[in-house]
C-alpha positions in Angstrom: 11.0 -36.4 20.0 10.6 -33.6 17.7 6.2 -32.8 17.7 4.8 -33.6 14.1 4.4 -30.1 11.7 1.1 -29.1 11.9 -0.3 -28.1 8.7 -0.2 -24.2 9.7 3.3 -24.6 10.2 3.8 -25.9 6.7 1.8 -23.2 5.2 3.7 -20.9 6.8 7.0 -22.7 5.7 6.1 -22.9 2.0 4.9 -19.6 2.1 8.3 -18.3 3.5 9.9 -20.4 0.8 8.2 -19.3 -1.9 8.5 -15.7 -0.5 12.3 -15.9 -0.5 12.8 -17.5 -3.8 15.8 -16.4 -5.5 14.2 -15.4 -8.4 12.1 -13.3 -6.3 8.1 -13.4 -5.0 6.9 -16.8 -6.5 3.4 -16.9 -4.0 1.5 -16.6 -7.3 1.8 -17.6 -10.8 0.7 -13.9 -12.3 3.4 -11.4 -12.0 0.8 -9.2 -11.8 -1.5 -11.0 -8.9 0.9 -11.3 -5.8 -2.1 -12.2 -3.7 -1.9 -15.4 -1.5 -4.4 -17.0 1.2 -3.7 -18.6 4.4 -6.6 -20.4 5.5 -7.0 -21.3 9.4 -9.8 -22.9 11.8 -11.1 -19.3 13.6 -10.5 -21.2 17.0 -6.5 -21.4 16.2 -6.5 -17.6 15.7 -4.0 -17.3 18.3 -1.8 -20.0 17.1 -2.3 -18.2 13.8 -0.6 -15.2 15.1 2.7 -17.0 16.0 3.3 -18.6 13.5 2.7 -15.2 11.6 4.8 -13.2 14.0 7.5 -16.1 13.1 7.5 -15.5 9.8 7.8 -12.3 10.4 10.6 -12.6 12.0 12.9 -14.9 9.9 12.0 -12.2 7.0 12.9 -9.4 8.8 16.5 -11.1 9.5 16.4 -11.7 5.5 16.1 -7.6 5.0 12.6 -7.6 4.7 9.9 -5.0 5.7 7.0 -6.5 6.8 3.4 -4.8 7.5 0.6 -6.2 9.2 -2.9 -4.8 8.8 -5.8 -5.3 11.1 -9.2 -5.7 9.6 -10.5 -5.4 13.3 -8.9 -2.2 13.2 -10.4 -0.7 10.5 -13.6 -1.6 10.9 -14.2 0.1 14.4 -12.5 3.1 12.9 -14.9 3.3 10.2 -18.0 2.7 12.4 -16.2 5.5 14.9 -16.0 7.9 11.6 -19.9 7.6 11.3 -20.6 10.1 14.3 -22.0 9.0 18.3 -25.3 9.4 17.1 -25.7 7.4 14.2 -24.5 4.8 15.8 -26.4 4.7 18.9 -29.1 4.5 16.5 -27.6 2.0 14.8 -27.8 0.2 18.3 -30.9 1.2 18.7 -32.4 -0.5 15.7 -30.6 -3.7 16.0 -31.3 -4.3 19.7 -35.5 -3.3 18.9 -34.7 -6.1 15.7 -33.0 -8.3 17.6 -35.7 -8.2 20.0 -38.4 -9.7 17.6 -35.6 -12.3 16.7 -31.6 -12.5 16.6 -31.6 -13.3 13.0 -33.9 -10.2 12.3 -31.3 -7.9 14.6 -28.2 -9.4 12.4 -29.7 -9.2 9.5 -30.6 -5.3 10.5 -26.3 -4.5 10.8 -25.8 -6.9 8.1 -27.6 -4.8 5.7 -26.5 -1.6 7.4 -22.4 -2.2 7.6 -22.6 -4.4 4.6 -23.0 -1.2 2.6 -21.0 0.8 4.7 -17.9 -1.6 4.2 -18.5 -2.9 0.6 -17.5 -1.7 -2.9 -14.3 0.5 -4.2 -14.8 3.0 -1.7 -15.4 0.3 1.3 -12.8 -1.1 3.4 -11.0 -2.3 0.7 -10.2 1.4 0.4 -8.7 1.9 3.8 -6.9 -1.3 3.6 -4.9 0.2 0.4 -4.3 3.3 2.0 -2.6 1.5 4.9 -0.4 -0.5 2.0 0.3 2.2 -0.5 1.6 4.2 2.7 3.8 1.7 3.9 5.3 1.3 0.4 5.6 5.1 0.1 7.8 4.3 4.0 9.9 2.5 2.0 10.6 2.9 -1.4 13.6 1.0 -1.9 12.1 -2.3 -0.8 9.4 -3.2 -3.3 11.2 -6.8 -4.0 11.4 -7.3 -0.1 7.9 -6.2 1.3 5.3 -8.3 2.4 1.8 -7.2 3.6 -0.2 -9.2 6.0 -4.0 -8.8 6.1 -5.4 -10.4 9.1 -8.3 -10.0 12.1 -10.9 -11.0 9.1 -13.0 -12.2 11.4 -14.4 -8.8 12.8 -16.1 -9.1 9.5 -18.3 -11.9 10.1 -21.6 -11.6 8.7 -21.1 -8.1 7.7 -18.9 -8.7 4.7 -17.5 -11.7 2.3 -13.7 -11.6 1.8 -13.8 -12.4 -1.6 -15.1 -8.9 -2.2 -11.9 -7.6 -0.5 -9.5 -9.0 -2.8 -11.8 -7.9 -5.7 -11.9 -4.5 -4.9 -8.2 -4.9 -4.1 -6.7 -5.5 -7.5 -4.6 -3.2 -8.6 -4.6 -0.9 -5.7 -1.6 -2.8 -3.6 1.7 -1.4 -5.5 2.0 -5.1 -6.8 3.2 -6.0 -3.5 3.0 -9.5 -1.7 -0.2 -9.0 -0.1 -1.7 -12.6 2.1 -4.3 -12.6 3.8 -4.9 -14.6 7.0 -8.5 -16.1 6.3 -10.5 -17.6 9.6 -12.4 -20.2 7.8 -12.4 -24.1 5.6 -11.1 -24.7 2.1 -13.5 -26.6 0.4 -12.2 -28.3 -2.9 -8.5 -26.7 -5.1 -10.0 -23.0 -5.1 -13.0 -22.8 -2.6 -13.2 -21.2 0.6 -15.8 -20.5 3.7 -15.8 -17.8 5.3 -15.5 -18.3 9.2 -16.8 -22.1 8.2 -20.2 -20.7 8.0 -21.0 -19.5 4.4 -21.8 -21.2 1.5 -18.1 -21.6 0.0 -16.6 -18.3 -2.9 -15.0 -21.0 -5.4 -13.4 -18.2 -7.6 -10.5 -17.0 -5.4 -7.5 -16.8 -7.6 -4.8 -15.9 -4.6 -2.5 -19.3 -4.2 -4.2 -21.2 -1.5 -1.7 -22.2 1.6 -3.0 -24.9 3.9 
């Protein structure tokens, strides 16, 4: 007996449908806004990546070029590109917070990589440098590239993903861009981030779940 689709598998499927359409990328209504969402409980993360690796494959038998890019990664690199001492001190500080309570210590690298990783010039930066290079990598392919964002939860509490996608627009080549988001769809357009903060309920992407 075949096992019932789960409904990651059918987000996945739509989302290869509608990536495949023969009139071309249909994951979002505004030609302009090729941004899509794939929510997941955090504790299927790894079920999450095969059915992403999956997709990945059936598009790369389609002709596509596919590029994956890991929030995880970024981060550490930017906290790295800080310098050893800032942040032992950063360590430091937290632990002599955390010390007086844990939601005094989080609060402490909230505040401090919050503003390290927000705005323009924040991570959202480094994750369009990643895209606009892959797009340079293969010019000929804009109708038949898709950009996965995932390992969004490396950001938990530090930063909201909604800001992300904000500071996103308009710096992604207007390629397919979805982003694998750890967390609970509350209502048509609201999401919570990790299934701990108060729902964003202005995310424009299409919603896949």
């Amino acid at each position: 007996m075949t096992p019932p689709r789960t409904p990651l598998q059918g987000a996945f499927d739509a989302l290869y449908t509608d990536l495949v359409h023969d009139d071309g990328p249909s994951i979002s209504t505004m030609r302009n806004y090729r941004y899509a969402i794939v929510p997941y409980d955090p504790s299927d993360e790894f079920k999450l990546r095969e059915h992403a690796q999956r997709t990945i494959g059936k598009l790369s038998s389609a002709g596509w070029v596919v590029h994956t890019v890991s929030l995880h990664k970024l981060l550490l690199h930017r906290i790295r590109a800080l310098g050893d001492n800032i942040v032992e001190r950063l360590i430091a500080a937290e632990r002599g917070a955390a010390a007086v309570s844990p939601e005094r210590g989080i609060n402490y690298l909230r505040g401090k990589l919050g503003r390290e990783l927000d705005g323009p010039d924040g991570i959202a930066a480094d994750v369009s440098r990643e895209i606009t290079a892959f797009a340079d990598a293969h010019p000929d392919q804009a109708e038949r590239t898709l950009v996965f964002v995932g390992r969004a939860g490396a950001l938990y509490p530090f930063f909201r993903v909604s800001a992300l996608l904000k500071h996103l627009d308009g710096r992604t080549r207007n390629l397919p861009v979805v982003l694998l988001y750890p967390g609970e769809r509350k209502g048509d357009a609201g999401l919570s981030f990790m299934g701990e903060l108060a729902p964003d309920r202005d995310y424009r992407p299409r919603i896949y779940s």
